[in-house]
N, C-alpha and C positions, 0 to 999 in steps of 0.2 A: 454520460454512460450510454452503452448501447442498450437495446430493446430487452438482451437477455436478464432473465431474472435473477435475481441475487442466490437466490440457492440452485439455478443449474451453475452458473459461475463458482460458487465451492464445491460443486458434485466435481466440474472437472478439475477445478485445485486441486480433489484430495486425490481424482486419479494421475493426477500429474505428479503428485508427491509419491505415491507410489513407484511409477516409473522411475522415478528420481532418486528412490531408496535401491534399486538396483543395479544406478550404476558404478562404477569404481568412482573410489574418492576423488581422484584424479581431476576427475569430470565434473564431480558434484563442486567441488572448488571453483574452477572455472566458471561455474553456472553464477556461482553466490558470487565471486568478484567479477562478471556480468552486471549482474543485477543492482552488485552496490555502485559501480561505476555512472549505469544506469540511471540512479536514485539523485546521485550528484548531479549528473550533466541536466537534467532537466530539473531540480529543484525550485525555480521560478513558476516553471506550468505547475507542480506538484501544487506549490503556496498560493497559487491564485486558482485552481479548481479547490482549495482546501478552505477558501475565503468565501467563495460563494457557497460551500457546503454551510459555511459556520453562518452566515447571513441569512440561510433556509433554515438551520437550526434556530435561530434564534427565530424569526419570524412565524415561524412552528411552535415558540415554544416549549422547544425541548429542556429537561431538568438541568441546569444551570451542571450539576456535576460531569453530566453527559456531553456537553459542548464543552467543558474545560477540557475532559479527554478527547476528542474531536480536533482540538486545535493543535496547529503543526506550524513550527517556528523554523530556522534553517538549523541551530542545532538540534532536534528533532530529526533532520532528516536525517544526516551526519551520523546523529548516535544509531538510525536505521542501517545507515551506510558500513557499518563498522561489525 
């Protein structure tokens, strides 16, 4: 992950989602079948940035419920993808 912090990174999601609720649907389609094509084609890097996440988790100690939710399989992404 880069230097920036996790809440200026949702400040600009949500002004991005903004921008994004004003353009024609048209557009906004194209964006999401982007994104899910996106999702697919890299799903390898996804699964192993997602494995060292789950190994910091655990090594952290995070609550067993919360690294169940954290983990990401390939149908997982798929079902993201869709």
């Amino acid at each position: 992950m880069t230097s920036k912090a996790v809440s200026e990174i949702a400040r600009e999601a949500k002004a991005a989602a903004l921008e994004m609720s004003r353009l024609p649907s048209q557009t906004k389609n194209a964006a999401l079948e982007e994104m899910a094509s996106s999702l697919e084609a890299n799903s390898a890097v996804i699964l192993e940035a997602n494995r060292q996440d789950m190994d910091y988790a655990k090594k952290e100690n995070l609550p067993a419920p919360l690294v169940a939710r954290l983990a990401l399989d390939e149908t997982k992404i798929q079902g993201m993808a869709k």
